[in-house]
C-alpha positions, 0 to 999 in steps of 0.5 A, spaced: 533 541 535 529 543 540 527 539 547 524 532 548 517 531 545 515 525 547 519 519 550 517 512 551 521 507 555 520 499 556 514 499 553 511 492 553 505 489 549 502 482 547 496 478 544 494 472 544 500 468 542 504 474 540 509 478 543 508 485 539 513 488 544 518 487 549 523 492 552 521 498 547 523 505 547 523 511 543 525 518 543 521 524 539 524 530 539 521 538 538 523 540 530 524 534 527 521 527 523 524 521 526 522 515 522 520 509 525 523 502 520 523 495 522 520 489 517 512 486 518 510 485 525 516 488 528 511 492 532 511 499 529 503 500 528 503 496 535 508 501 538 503 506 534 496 505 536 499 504 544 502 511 543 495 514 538 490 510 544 488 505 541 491 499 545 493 499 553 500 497 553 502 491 558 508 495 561 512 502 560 512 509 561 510 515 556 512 521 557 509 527 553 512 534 553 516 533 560 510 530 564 508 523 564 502 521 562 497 514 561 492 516 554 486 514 555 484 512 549 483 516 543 480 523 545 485 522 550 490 523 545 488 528 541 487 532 547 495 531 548 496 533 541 497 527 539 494 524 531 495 519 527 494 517 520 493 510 519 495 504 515 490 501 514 484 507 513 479 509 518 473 513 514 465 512 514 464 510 507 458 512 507 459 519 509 462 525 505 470 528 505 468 533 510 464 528 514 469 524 515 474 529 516 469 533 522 465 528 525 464 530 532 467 537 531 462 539 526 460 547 525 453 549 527 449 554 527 446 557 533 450 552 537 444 547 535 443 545 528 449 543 523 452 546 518 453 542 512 455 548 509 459 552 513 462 544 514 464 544 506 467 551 507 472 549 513 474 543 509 475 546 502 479 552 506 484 545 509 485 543 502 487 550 498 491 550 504 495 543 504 494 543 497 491 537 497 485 536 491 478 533 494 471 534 493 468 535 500 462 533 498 463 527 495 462 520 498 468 517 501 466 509 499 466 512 492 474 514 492 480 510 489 484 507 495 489 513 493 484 519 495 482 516 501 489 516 503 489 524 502 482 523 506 485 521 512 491 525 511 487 531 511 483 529 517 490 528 521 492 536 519 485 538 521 487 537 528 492 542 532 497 536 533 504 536 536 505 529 535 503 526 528 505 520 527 503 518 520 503 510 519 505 508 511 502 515 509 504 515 501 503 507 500 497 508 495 500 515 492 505 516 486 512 520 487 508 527 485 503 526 490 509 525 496 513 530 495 506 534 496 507 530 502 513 531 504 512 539 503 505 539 508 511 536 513 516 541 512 511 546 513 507 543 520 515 541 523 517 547 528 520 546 534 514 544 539 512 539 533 514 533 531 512 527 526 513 521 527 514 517 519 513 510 518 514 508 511 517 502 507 520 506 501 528 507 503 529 512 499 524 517 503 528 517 509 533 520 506 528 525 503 524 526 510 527 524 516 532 528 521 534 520 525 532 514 523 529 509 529 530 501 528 527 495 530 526 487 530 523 483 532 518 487 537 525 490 540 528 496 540 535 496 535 538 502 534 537 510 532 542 514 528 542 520 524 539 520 518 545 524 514 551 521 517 548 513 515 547 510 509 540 505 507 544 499 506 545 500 513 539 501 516 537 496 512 542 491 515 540 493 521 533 491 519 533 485 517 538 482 520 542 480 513 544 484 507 539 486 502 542 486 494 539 485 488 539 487 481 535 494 479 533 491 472 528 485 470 533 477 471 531 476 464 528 476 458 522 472 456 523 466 453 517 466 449 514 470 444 507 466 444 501 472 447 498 469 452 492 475 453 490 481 448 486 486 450 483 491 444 480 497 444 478 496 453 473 503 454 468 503 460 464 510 461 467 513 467 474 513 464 478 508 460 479 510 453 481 504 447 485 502 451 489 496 447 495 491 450 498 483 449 501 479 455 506 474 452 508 468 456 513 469 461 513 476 460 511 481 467 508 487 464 508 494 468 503 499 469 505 505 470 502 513 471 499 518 476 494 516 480 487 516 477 491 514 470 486 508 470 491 502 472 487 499 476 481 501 472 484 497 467 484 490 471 478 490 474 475 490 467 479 485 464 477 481 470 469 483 470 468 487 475 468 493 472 464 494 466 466 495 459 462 499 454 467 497 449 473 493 446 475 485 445 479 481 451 483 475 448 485 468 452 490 464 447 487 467 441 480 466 443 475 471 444 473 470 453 467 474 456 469 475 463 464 477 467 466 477 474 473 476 478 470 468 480 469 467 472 476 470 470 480 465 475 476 459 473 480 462 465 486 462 469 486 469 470 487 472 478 487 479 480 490 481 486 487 487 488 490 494 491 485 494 497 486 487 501 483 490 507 476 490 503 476 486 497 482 481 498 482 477 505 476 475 509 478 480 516 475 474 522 477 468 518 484 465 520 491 464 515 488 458 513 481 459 511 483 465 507 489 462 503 485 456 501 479 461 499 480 461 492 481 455 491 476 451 494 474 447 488 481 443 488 480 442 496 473 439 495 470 432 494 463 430 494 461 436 497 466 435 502 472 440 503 479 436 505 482 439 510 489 436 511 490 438 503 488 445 506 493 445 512 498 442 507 498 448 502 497 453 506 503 451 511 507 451 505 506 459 502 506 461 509 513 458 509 515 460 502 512 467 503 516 469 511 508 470 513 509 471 520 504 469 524 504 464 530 500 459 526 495 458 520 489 458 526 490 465 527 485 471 525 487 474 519 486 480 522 491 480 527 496 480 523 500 486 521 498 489 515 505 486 510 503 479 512 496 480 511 499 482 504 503 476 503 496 472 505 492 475 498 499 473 494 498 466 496 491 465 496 493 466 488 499 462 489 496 457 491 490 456 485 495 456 481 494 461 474 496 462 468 496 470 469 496 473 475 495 481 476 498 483 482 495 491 483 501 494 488 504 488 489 508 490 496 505 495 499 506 496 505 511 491 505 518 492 508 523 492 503 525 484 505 519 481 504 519 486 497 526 482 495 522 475 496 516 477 492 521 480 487 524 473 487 517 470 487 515 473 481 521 472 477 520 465 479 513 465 477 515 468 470 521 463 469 516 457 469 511 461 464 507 464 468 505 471 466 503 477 470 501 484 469 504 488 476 501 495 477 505 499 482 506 506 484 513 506 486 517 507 479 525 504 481 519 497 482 516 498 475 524 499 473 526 493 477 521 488 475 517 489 469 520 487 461 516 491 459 512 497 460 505 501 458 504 508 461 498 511 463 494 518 462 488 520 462 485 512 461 489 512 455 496 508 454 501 513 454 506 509 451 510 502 452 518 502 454 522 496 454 526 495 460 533 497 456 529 504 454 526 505 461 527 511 466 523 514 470 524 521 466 521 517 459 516 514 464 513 520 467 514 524 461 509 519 457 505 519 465 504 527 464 501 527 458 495 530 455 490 526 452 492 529 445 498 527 446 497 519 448 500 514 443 495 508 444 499 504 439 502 497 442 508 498 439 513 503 442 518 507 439 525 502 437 520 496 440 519 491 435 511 488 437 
């Protein structure tokens, strides 16, 4: 292992009603990944944002290579060698791949005019280097959450960076896309670099980091050695208590009455005759490679994709849901994967955002019942562990984990009889998992019935009864929690489209 890095010590930093950081500390080491864990608001992308320029810390010293130095923004930060991959994506829509990924440093010719192609040419050059699969002339705005992330990934890359801090960078990519991950890491690591990796996924920090620091609270707790320390540890060290559970749904539903029946679901882009049922109670997992059309699935049972084919059943009955608002008026909400953009209103405050989906039980005569509001939303930030300093808080100054907890509750609070929860934890430490995997049981307990679509195979494992398998906008095939591995999930995932089965029943699975 090489000299130090980088070195922070009693770095401190607050907001409005919030103390993100006291007293931190942290030490970066040449040739090495140090993993950087704590729950929701512990203040890791705080910490991180102060590192990368974003933020001014109140109090504290940083010391880069030896030399003590105050960053002055974000440029500033580059030109000390320091880039970071954001949790939350920072991407212009509106620009391609390699827009994003060269504004401000495009190619030009003569010094003076720019080079689309020249710029498409250097961004196709990054990406057969890194191996990352992307279009450099395609639209941002029209990527799943998923590419996105490989976007920003590529941006971090295209820098000469020592410092690489990558804040929750496989939140949105499945096990195949990580290892890739995990590979470009490996690759950029030499004794004059370091990569600081924040990550929810416990099983990466063995996979990945060389030392493991520790915090709560916005305080530092510890660091040690990744290979001497087990995960039940440092989650201790995380949480404060122990963490247990069982790696198998609680039980079996109780009933075997089908709540939804989705047949023959195709839309011109992508899906193709795809055909499932929902029994009550039941929590029915989605599993495939990205761009398998999980997602793609969901937004057109609930009417924000178009279907060009295909019959969608509520309780035996016929439905048409046009849009997401009709589908929640029939009982059916979606949680969508990106609660930045289509979950949360950013500028409104916890209260606000809860309440929003149900404005029509709030309301009498045209007027809204405030008290009934506070009442509803006071409860879920209790039963959900939403930190924040109280529900008048912007939405947008809560860390990434609990703004996630907000959009479940939202859905909560409006009481539906399906609930599709796209990614359900993402970017949620592994505490708040366990109280949102006891949420869903909970809710499947009392006849609630729920599709969850989640990248991170041990969660469709853990969670769901049964399991439909995605490939190339088919079901690949269903698994019942008994049968289920991640070897028989991924061997239906990596199946061609001659190869799907597109019956409902699995094999040895009664329907």
């Amino acid at each position: 292992m090489s000299s130090e890095l980088l070195k922070i010590s009693g770095v401190s930093k607050s907001f409005p009603g919030v103390k993100a950081l006291s007293d931190m500390q942290l030490e970066l080491r040449g040739g090495e990944v140090l993993a950087l864990v704590g729950e929701n608001g512990a203040g890791k992308s705080t910490l991180m944002k102060l590192l990368s320029g974003i933020y001014v810390p109140d109090e504290g010293r940083f010391v880069v290579d030896g030399e003590p130095v105050v960053i002055g923004g974000t440029k500033h930060a580059q030109e000390l060698g320091i880039s970071i991959i954001h949790q939350e994506f920072n991407l212009m829509p509106d620009l391609t791949v390699a827009q994003n990924i060269y504004i401000g440093r495009e190619p030009r010719i003569g010094g003076i005019f720019l080079s689309e192609t020249a710029m498409n040419r250097k961004a196709q050059f990054l990406f057969d280097k890194i191996n990352i699969n992307l279009n450099p002339k395609q639209r941002v705005g029209e990527l799943t959450v998923a590419k996105q992330q490989m976007v920003e990934i590529a941006k971090a890359l295209s820098y000469k960076s020592k410092i690489l801090i990558m804040d929750e960078p496989t939140a949105a990519l499945n096990d195949a896309e990580v290892a890739t991950l995990h590979d470009l890491i490996r690759n950029f690591i030499k004794p004059t670099t370091g990569v600081i990796y924040i990550s929810h996924r416990m099983d990466e920090l063995k996979a990945i980091s060389n030392r493991i620091t520790v915090i709560r609270d916005g305080q530092y707790i510890d660091t040690v050695d990744t290979a001497t320390t087990t995960m039940p540890e440092v989650i201790t060290l995380m949480v404060g208590r122990e963490i247990s559970g069982e790696q198998r749904p609680v039980a079996a539903p109780s009933s075997s009455e089908t709540v939804l029946k989705v047949s023959g679901l195709s839309t011109k882009e992508l899906l193709k005759d795809v055909s499932f049922d929902l029994k009550r109670g039941e929590i029915l997992g989605f599993a495939g490679l990205m761009g398998a059309g999980r997602t793609e699935v969901a937004r057109a049972i609930v009417g924000a994709d178009k279907m060009s084919a295909g019959t969608v059943e509520l309780n035996g009955k016929a439905v048409a849901m046009s849009n997401p608002a009709v589908a929640a008026d029939l009982g059916v909400g979606y949680l969508s994967e990106d609660r930045k953009h289509l979950g949360l209103m950013l500028e409104r405050d916890v209260k606000d955002n809860i309440a929003l989906s149900s404005l029509k039980r709030f309301s009498k005569l045209g007027f809204l019942n405030n008290p009934a509001m506070k009442a509803a939303s006071e409860e879920y930030v209790a039963t959900l562990r939403i930190k924040t300093p109280s529900i008048a808080q912007a939405a947008k100054n809560l860390s990434g984990g609990n703004q996630q907890k907000i959009v479940i509750a939202k859905w909560l609070v409006r009481d539906c009889d399906i609930l599709i929860f796209d990614e359900p934890t993402r970017g949620i430490d592994v505490g708040a998992k366990e109280e949102i995997y006891a949420l869903l049981n909970q809710l499947a307990a009392t006849g609630k019935s729920i599709i969850m679509i989640s990248s991170e195979l041990p969660e469709v494992l853990r969670m769901s009864h049964r399991i439909a398998v995605m490939a190339e906008g088919r079901i690949a095939g269903f698994l019942a929690s008994a049968e289920a591995t991640q070897e028989n999930i991924m061997e239906l995932a990596t199946r061609t489209a001659a190869g799907a089965r597109t019956t409902e029943t699995p094999a040895g699975v009664q329907g």
